[in-house]
C-alpha positions in Angstrom: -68.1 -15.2 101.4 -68.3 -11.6 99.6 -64.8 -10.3 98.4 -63.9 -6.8 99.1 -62.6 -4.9 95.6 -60.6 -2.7 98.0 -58.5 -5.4 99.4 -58.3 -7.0 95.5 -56.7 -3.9 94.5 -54.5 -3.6 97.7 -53.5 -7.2 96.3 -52.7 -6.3 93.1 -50.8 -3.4 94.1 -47.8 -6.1 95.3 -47.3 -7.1 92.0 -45.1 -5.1 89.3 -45.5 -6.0 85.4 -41.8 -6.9 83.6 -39.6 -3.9 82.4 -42.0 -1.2 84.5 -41.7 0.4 87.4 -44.8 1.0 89.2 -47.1 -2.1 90.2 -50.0 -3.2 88.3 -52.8 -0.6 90.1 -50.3 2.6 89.7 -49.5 1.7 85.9 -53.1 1.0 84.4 -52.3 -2.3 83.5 -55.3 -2.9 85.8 -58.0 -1.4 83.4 -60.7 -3.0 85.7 -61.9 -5.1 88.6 -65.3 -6.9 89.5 -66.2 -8.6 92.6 -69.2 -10.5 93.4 -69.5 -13.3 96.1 -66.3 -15.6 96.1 -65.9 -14.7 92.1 -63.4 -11.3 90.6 -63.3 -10.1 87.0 -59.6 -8.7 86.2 -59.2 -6.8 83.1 -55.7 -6.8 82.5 -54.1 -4.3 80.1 -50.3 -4.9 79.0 -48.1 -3.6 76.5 -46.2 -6.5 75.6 -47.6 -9.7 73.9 -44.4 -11.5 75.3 -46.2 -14.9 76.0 -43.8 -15.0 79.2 -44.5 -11.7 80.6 -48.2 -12.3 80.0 -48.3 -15.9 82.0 -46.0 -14.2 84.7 -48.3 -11.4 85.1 -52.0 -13.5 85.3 -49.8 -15.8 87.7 -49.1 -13.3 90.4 -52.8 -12.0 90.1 -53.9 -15.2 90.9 -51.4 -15.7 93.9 -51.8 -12.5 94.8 -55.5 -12.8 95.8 -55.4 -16.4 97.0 -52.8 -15.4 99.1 -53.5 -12.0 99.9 -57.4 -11.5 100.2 -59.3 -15.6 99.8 -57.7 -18.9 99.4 -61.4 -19.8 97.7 -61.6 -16.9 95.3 -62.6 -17.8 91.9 -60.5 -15.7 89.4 -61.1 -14.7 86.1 -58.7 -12.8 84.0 -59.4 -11.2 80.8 -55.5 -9.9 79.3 -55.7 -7.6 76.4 -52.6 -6.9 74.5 -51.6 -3.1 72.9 -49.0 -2.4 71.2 -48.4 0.6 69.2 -49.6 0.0 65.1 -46.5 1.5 63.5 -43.4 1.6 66.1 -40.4 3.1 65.4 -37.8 1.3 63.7 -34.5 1.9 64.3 -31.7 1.9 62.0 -32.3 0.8 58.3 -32.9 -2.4 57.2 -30.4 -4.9 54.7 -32.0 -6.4 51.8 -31.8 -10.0 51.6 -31.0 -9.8 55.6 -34.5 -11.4 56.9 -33.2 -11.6 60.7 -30.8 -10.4 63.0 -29.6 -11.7 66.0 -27.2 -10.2 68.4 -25.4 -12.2 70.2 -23.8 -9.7 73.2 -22.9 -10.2 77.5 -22.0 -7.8 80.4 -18.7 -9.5 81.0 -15.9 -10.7 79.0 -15.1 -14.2 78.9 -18.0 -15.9 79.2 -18.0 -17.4 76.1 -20.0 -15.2 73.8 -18.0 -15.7 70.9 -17.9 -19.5 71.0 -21.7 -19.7 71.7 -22.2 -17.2 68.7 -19.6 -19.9 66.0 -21.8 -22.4 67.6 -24.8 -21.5 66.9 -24.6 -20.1 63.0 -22.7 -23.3 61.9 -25.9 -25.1 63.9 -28.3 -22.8 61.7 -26.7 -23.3 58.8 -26.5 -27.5 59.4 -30.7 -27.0 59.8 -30.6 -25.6 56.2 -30.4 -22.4 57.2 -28.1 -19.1 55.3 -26.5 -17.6 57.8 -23.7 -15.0 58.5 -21.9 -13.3 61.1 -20.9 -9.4 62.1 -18.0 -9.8 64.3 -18.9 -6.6 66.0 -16.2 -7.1 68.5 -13.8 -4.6 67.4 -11.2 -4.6 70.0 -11.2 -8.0 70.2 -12.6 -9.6 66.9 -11.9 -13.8 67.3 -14.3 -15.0 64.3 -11.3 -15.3 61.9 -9.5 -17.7 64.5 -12.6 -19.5 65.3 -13.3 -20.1 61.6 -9.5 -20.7 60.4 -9.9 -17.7 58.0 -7.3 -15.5 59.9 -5.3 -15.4 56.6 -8.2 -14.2 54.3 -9.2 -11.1 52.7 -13.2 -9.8 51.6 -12.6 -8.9 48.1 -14.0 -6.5 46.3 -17.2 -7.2 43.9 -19.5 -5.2 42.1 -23.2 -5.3 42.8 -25.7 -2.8 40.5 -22.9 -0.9 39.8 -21.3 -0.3 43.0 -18.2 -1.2 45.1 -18.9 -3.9 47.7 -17.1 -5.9 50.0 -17.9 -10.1 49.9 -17.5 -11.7 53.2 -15.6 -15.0 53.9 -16.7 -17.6 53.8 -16.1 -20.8 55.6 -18.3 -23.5 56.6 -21.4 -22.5 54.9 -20.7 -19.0 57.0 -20.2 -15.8 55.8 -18.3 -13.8 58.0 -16.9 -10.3 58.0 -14.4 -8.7 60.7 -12.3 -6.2 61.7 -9.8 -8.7 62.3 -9.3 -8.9 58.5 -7.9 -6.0 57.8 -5.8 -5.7 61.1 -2.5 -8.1 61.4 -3.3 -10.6 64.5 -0.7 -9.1 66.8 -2.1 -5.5 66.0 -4.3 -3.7 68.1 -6.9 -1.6 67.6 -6.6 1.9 69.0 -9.5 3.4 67.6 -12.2 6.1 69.6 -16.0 5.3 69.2 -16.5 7.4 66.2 -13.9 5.4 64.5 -15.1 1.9 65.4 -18.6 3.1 64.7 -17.9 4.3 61.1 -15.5 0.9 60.3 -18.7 -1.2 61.7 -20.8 0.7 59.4 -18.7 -0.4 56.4 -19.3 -3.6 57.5 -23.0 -3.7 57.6 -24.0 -1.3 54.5 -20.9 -1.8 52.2 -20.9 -5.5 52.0 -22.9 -8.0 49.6 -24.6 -10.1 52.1 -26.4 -11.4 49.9 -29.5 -13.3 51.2 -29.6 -14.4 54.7 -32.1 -16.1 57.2 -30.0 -15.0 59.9 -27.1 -12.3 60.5 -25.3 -13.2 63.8 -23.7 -10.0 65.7 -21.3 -10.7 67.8 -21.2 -7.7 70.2 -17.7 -6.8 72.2 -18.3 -7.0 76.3 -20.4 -4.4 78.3 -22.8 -1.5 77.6 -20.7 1.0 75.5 -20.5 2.8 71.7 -20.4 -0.2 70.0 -23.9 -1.3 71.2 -25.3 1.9 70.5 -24.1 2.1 67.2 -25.2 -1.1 66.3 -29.3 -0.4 67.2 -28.8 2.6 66.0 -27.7 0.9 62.8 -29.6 -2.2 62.1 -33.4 -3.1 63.1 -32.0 -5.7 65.6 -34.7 -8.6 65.2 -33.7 -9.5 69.2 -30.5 -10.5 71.2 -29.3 -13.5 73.3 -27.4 -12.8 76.5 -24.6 -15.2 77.4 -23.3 -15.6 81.1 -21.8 -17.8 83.3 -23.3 -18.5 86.3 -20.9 -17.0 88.6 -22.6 -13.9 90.6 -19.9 -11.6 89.0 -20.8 -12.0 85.3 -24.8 -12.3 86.4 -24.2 -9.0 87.9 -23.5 -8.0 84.5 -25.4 -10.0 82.5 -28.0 -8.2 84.4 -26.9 -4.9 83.4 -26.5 -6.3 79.8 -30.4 -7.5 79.2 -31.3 -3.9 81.2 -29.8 -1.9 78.2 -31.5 -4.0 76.0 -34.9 -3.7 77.4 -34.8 0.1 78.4 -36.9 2.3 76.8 -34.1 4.3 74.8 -33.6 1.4 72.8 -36.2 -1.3 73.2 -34.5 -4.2 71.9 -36.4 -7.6 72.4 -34.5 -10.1 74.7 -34.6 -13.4 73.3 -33.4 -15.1 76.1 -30.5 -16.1 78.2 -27.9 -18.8 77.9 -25.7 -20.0 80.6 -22.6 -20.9 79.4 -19.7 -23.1 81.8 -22.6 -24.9 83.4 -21.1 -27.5 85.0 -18.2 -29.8 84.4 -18.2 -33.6 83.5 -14.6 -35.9 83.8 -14.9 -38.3 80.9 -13.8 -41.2 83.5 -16.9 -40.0 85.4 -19.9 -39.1 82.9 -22.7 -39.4 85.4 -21.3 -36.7 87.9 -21.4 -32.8 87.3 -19.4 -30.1 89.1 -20.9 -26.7 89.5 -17.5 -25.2 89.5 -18.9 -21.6 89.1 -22.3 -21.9 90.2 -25.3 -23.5 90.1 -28.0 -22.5 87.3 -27.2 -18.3 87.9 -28.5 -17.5 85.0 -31.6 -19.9 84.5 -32.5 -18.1 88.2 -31.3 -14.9 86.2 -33.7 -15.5 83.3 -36.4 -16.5 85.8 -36.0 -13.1 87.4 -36.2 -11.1 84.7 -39.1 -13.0 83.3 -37.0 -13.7 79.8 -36.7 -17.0 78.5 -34.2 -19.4 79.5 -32.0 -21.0 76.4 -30.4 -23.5 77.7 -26.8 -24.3 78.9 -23.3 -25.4 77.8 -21.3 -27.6 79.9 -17.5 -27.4 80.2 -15.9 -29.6 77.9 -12.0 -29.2 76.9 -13.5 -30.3 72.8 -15.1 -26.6 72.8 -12.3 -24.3 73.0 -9.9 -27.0 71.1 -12.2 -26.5 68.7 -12.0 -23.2 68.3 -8.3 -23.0 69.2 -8.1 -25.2 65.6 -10.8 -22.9 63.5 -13.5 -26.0 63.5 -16.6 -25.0 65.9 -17.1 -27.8 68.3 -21.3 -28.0 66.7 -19.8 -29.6 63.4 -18.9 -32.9 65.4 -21.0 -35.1 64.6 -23.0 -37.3 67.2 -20.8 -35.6 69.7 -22.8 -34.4 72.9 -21.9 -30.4 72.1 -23.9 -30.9 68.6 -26.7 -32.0 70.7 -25.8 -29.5 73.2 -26.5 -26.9 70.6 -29.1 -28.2 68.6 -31.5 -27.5 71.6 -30.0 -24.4 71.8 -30.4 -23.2 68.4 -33.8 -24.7 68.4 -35.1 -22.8 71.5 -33.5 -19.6 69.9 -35.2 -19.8 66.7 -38.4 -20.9 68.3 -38.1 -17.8 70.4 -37.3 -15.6 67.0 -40.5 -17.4 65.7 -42.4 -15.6 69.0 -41.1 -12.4 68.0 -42.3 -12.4 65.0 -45.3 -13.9 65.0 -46.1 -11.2 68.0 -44.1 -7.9 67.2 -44.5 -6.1 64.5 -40.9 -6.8 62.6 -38.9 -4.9 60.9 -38.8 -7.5 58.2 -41.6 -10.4 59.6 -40.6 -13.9 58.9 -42.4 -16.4 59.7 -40.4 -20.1 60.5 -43.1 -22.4 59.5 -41.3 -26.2 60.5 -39.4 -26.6 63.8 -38.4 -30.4 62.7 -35.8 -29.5 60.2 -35.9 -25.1 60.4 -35.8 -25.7 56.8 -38.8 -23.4 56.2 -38.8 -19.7 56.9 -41.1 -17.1 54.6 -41.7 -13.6 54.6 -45.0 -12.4 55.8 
């Protein structure tokens, strides 16, 4: 059997590389193909070093051609990664601030808030400092979720200027617009407004130092987001969703922004949140009341990683309804829930890292406590 390079290519020219628009022939990624007998030589060119994206793409070569030209073709694939020495950095970094995360979805009322309470007071149990940018400025809830609604940042003095220290609660520190608002006043603010208030937020405030800074982006694709990569040097972000089709549909949208090449944020990953329900007279049965596994399929689809997923249970939003994230309970199934959770985030922040150039690289040495993170 002698393989034909011209049907190889024809092949590969089914296949399209994640986050570009032509197939692999028509974009270079391609950079070369050698037949002889039953064996091929791919030399594979990408621009990400997205471990993902990479085993996606040597996948469909190798079911390309076993499909598409000989089911006894013996593949080789040699994958070189580029990426540009010094890319562009957007915004300007915090000192002390080693990571940020934003937290953001298409659709409101999925759950992003919760999921974001969830996770810092999980970072901050693995010995973590963590704190959170309620970026949500038409609807900030951190103050609720924390029962802090009553405090005020006060004003401190670092190197001889005027700064604003966040709350603190929980091991958290937390600043919001819903500070300085009364709880039954709303926010009527234009972009330029909410961008500048956000801004005071970021630069005029003594984080002090931090493994993690948690931004909890508002709903949708609008100013806010903008402003925010325009902003900070956003480390990554993780997409929450249900898994209805409705908040996919967005959630789609969401991780599209992200990824575009405008702003060129990396995706972290995708967490589906409402999973499933379980009764507590009935702990062995699950009800898909919106959907089954949308946005692991979602995640798969997209080729971004897949965080994990967070059941219905009534102890989440009780929780906090009463200012105590439902992650402090302990030996209570959502602290598991959200240990896995945090762990596959982190782990994916770790990837990041350790494969991007960062806009401040840290490097999370231990996964069994996440007690250890250095700079590089």
């Amino acid at each position: 059997m002698k393989l034909d390079k011209k049907e190889i290519l024809k092949a590969l020219e089914t296949i399209t590389i994640a986050g570009e628009g032509k197939n692999m022939v028509e974009s270079g990624a391609i950079s070369n193909v050698v037949a002889f007998g039953d064996e091929v030589i791919i030399d594979l060119l990408l621009h990400t070093p997205a471990m993902h994206i990479k085993k996606r793409a040597e996948d469909d070569i190798r079911k390309a051609i076993l499909e598409l030209v000989s089911a006894e073709a013996k593949i080789k694939i040699n994958t070189k990664v580029e990426t540009p020495d010094k890319p562009e950095i957007k915004g300007k970094s915090i000192p002390g601030i080693k990571n940020i995360v934003a937290v953001a979805s298409g659709k409101g009322g999925v759950g992003k808030s919760t999921v974001t309470a969830n996770l810092a007071v999980t970072l901050a149990k693995m010995g973590f400092a963590v704190g959170i940018l309620d970026a949500d400025i038409y609807g900030p809830s951190m103050p609720i979720m924390f029962d802090v609604e009553t405090e005020k940042p006060i004003s401190v003095t670092v190197d001889g200027k005027s700064k604003m220290k966040p709350v603190e609660s929980y091991e958290i520190k937390i600043l919001s617009i819903g500070f300085f608002t009364a709880p039954s006043q709303a926010v009527i603010w234009r972009g330029p407004m909410a961008s500048k208030a956000l801004n005071q937020m970021i630069f005029d405030a003594d984080w002090g130092d931090l493994d993690f800074l948690l931004v909890d982006l508002p709903p949708g694709t609008g100013d806010i987001h903008l402003s925010i990569v325009q902003s900070l040097p956003i480390t990554g972000v993780v997409v929450v969703s249900t898994p209805q089709a409705v908040a996919l549909a967005d959630a789609k949208k969401g991780v599209s922004m992200f990824m575009s090449e405008a702003i060129n944020v990396p995706v972290l990953g995708i967490i589906e949140n409402m999973a499933y329900f379980t009764p507590e007279e009935l702990p062995d049965n699950k009800y898909y009341i919106f959907g089954k596994e949308g946005a692991r399929n979602l995640a798969e689809d997209l080729d971004v990683p897949f965080l994990g997923e967070v059941p219905i249970v009534q102890s989440i939003r009780e929780a906090g309804d009463y200012g105590r994230p439902a992650a402090l309970q302990e030996g209570s199934v959502i602290e598991a829930v959200f240990q896995e959770l945090t762990r596959n985030v982190v782990q994916e922040v770790v990837n990041r890292n350790d494969n991007l150039p960062a806009t401040e690289a840290v490097k999370i040495t231990t996964m069994a406590g996440c007690s250890a993170v250095n700079k590089k």
